[in-house]
C-alpha positions, -999 to +999 in steps of 0.1 A: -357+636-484-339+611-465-341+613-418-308+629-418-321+660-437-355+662-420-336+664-387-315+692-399-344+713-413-367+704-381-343+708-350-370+708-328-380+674-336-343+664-332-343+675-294-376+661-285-366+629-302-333+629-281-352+640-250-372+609-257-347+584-257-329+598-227-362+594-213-369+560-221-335+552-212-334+567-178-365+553-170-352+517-182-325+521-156-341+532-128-367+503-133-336+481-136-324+499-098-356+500-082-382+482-096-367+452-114-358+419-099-355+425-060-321+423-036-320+386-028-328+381+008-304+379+034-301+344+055-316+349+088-324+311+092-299+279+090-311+243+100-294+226+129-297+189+141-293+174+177-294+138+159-272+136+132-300+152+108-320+123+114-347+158+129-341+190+125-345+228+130-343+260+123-327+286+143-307+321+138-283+317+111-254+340+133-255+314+159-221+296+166-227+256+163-221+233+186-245+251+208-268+239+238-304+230+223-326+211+251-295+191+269-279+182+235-251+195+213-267+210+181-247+217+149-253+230+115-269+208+092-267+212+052-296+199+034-301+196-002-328+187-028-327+170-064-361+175-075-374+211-070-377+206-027-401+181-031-379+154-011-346+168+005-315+153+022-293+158+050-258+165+030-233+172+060-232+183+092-208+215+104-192+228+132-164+249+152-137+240+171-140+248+204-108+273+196-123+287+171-154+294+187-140+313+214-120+334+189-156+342+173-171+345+208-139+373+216-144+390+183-179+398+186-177+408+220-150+435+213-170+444+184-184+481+193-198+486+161-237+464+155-234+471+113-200+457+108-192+419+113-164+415+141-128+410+127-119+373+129-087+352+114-105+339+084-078+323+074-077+303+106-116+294+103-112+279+069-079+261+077-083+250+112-117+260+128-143+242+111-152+206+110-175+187+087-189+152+087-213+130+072-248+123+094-240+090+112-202+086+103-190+094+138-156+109+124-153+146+122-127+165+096-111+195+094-134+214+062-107+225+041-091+191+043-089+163+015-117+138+032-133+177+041-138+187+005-150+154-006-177+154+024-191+194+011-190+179-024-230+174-027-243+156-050-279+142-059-281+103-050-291+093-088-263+111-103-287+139-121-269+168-103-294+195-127-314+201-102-291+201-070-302+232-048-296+238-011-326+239+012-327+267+034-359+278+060-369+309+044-373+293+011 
C-alpha cells in the first residue's frame, strides 16, 4: 500500500499531518519575524574631528557639521578599518555648506512633526551642499564632484580591500 492510499483510507492522519506542517511552517516564520536575526541598529553616534582626524569624537549622528566644539570648527570624520577594527584610519573628512546648512537648519525648524525627517532639497545636498576632503589636504570639494568621488573612494592602504569596513561608535 503505497502513502497516497494510506492517506485516503486514514483522513484523519491527512489533516493532522497538514496541520503539522502549517504548524511548523508558521512557527518558522514568525521565528524568522520576531526571533531570528535582530533589526540592525539605528546610527545614533558619528565621529567628528577638530584636527583633521589627527583626535577624534563621538557625538550625535543628527548633528549638522561644521559645528562649534570647544572654540573650534568640528566636522564629520569617516574612519575605516582593514583588519577586523584592530587598527583604523581616518578616510575623509565631511561637511555642509554654510547654504546648505541653513536650508537643514529651516527644514527642521518648520518641521511640526518629531517622527518624520524635515523635507529638504536632496538633490541640492548631494550636488551642491556637501564637501569632502582628505585629513591634512587643506582643499575642500564639492562630494558629488570628480576629485569628490575619488576622495569617498576608501580603500585599505595594502591594497587587500576584503576586509574594508567603516568604524562607527556603537560598534
Amino acid at each position: 500500500m503505497g502513502i497516497r492510499e494510506s492517506l485516503n483510507k486514514n483522513p484523519q492522519i491527512t489533516t493532522g499531518v497538514t496541520i503539522g506542517i502549517i504548524v511548523i511552517a508558521l512557527g518558522f516564520i514568525f521565528y524568522q519575524i520576531f526571533g531570528g536575526e535582530s533589526m540592525p541598529k539605528p546610527i545614533t553616534q558619528m565621529y567628528y574631528t577638530t584636527d583633521e582626524g589627527a583626535t577624534r569624537f563621538a557625538d550625535d549622528a543628527g548633528k549638522l557639521a561644521p559645528f562649534d566644539k570647544d572654540g573650534k570648527e568640528a566636522v564629520r570624520c569617516y574612519i575605516y578599518s582593514c583588519d577586523d577594527k584592530k587598527t583604523d584610519f581616518v578616510a575623509y573628512l565631511e561637511r555642509l555648506t554654510p547654504v546648505a546648512k541653513k536650508k537643514i537648519e529651516e527644514a527642521r525648524a518648520k518641521n511640526t512633526n518629531p517622527n518624520q525627517p524635515p523635507t529638504v532639497d536632496t538633490d541640492f545636498l548631494e550636488a551642491e551642499g556637501t564637501e569632502v576632503k582628505k585629513p591634512g589636504t587643506g582643499k575642500w570639494v564639492k562630494r558629488n564632484s570628480n576629485e569628490g568621488a575619488q576622495i569617498t573612494m576608501v580603500t585599505c592602504p595594502g591594497g587587500n580591500n576584503d576586509k574594508l569596513q567603516i568604524v562607527l561608535p556603537q560598534d
